[in-house]
Every structure is written in structure tokens, then in C-alpha cells.
N, C-alpha and C positions, 0 to 999 in steps of 0.2 A: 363710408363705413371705416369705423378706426383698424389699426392694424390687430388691438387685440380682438376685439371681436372677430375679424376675419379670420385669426389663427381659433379663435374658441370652435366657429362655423365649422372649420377643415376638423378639428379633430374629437368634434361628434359628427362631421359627416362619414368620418373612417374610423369607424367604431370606439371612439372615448380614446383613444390614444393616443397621446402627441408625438406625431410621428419625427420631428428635427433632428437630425442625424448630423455629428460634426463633419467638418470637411474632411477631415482626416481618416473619416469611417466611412466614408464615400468615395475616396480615394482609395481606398484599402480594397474595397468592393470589386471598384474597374477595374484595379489593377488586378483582380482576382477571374474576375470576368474574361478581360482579355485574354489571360494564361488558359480558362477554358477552350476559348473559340480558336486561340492560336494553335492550339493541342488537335482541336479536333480537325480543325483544316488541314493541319501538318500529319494528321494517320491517313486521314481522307488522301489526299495527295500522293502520301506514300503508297498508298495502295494501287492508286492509279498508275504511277509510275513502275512499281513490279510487276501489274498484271503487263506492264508494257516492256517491260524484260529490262529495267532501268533503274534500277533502286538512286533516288533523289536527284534523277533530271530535273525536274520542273529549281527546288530552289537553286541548281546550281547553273540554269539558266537566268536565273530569276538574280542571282546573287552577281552574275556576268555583266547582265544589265545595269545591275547598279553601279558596278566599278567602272562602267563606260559613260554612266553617266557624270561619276565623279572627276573623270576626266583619263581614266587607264585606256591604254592601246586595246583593240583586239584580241584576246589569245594568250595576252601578257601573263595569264596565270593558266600554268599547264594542268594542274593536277585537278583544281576544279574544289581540292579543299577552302581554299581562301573564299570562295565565292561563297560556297557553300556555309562555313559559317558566318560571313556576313548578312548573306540571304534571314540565315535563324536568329541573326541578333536583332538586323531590322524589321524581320516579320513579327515576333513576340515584342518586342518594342511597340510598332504601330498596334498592333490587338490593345495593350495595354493600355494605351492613350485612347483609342476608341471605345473600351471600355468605361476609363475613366468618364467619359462624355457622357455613355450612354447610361451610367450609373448616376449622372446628374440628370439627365432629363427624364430617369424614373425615379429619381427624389421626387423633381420638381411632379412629376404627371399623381404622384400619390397626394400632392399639397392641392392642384389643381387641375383636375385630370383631364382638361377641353385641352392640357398643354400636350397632350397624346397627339393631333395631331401636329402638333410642330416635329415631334421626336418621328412620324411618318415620312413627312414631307423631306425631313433634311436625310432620313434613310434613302430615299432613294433617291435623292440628290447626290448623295453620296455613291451611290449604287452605278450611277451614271459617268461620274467624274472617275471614279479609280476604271470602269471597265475600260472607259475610254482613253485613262494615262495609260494602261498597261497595253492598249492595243496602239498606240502611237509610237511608246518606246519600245512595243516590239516587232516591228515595221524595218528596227535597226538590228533587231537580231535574225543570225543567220535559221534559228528553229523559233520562229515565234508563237509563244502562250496564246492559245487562243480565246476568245470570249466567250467560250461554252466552258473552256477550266476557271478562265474567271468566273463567271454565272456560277460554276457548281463551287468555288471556295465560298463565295459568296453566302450563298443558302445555304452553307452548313456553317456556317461562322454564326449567321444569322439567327438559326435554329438553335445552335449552343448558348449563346448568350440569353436567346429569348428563354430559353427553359432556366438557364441558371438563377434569374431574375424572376421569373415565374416563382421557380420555388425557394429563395429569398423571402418574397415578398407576398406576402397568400393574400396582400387588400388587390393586388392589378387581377387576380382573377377577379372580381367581384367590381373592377375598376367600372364595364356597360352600366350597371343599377345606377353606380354615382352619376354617373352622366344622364341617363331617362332623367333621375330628379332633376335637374339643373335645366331643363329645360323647359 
């Protein structure tokens, strides 16, 4: 099958509209995406943190880790600010990037939506690899994150994004029917 035909198929299979989205507006997307899910992980956590008499432990452990990994002493930062906004630059950074991604592979899953489960698979591939980096590099810290605050940033990061993208894109609800037909 030629390439136009293939493009004619996808956009009467998703209701007459051609869905092609430049990279730029795709980009724009994740990068919007992210800033959601980084947001909501970062109130989720705060919360957690003051119900625990600690207003932003968790990034300023998190922020500690990072400066040990970049090669700082121990301790080397008293006050715990430096950590702390390092922690916010690289968490809203990485959300961003993982946005960006996952706003590609719900371009791609609206053009060919069998591509849903690649965007499964590498979720929680992904879900495995960070539980697992944060639980190794925190083996070096003296209060280690544990994998149940990982799990719970996780599923709300996860939930943010899905619904932002949800209600972006009103063809992924209706994404199961395209699939029944294809098969």
C-alpha cells in the first residue's frame, strides 16, 4: 500500500481529519504535559512531606542524591537550598522530556493505534528502570526514598498525563472501536 493511501485510510479511520501535527506542536504539547505531571507530583509529595512535619524532605533529599552523584562530599551543602532547587530544576526538566515522548507516541498511537501497545510496554519498562535507579542510589543515602514514594509519584504523574492527553485528544477515547475494526 502506497504511503498516500495509508495516510487517506488513518484519517477516515479517525473521523475525516488529518490528524499531522508539526513537531514543534508536539513538542510544545510534552513540554506542557510534563509541567502538568511534574506539578502534580511535586503537591502530591509536598503533602506528604507536611503531613510528615517536613515541608520538602523528599526533593531535598532527592536534590542531595543528585549532588553525590555528580561527584559533591556528603553534607557539603548545609542549608539544603542548593539541593532543593536543583532537585525542582531536574524534576521539571525530566517530566518535560517524558512528556515530550509520550506526546510522540500519542501522535504516533492516533496515526496507528496497535502502536498503544508499544507506548504500554515502554511505560512500564520505564516504571521498573527509575523504581529501581532511585532504590540503588538510595542505598547511599543516609534517609532513603523508598519504593512505595516512588510507586505513589509514579501513579500520579501517570494519571496527570493520562487525563491531560485524554482531554487533548477526544479520538484515544474512542482509540478500543479503531482497534475491534483492525482486527
Amino acid at each position: 500500500m502506497n504511503a498516500l493511501a495509508s495516510k487517506a485510510e488513518d484519517t477516515m479511520a479517525l473521523g475525516g481529519r488529518d490528524l499531522s501535527r508539526s513537531r514543534g506542536a508536539i513538542i510544545a504539547e510534552g513540554v506542557l504535559a510534563g509541567i502538568v505531571a511534574a506539578s502534580a507530583v511535586a503537591v502530591v509529595i509536598l503533602a506528604v512531606d507536611l503531613v510528615a512535619g517536613s515541608a520538602f524532605r523528599t526533593p531535598r533529599q532527592l536534590g542531595g542524591m543528585l549532588l553525590q552523584l555528580a561527584g559533591a562530599a556528603p553534607g557539603t551543602v548545609s542549608d539544603g537550598t542548593t539541593a532543593l532547587a536543583l532537585y525542582t530544576l531536574f524534576h521539571f526538566v525530566a517530566f518535560m522530556v517524558a512528556g515530550i515522548i509520550a506526546a510522540s507516541i500519542v501522535q504516533v498511537t492516533i496515526k496507528q493505534p496497535v502502536a498503544l501497545l508499544l507506548f504500554v510496554i515502554l511505560f512500564f519498562a520505564f516504571q521498573v528502570a527509575f523504581t529501581g535507579f532511585v532504590t540503588v542510589v538510595g542505598v547511599q543515602s543516609e534517609t532513603a526514598i523508598t519504593p512505595v514514594q516512588v510507586a505513589l509519584g509514579n501513579v500520579v504523574a501517570s494519571v496527570a498525563m493520562a487525563l491531560f492527553f485524554r482531554a487533548r485528544h477526544p479520538k484515544l477515547r474512542r482509540l478500543g472501536k479503531v482497534l475491534d475494526h483492525q482486527e
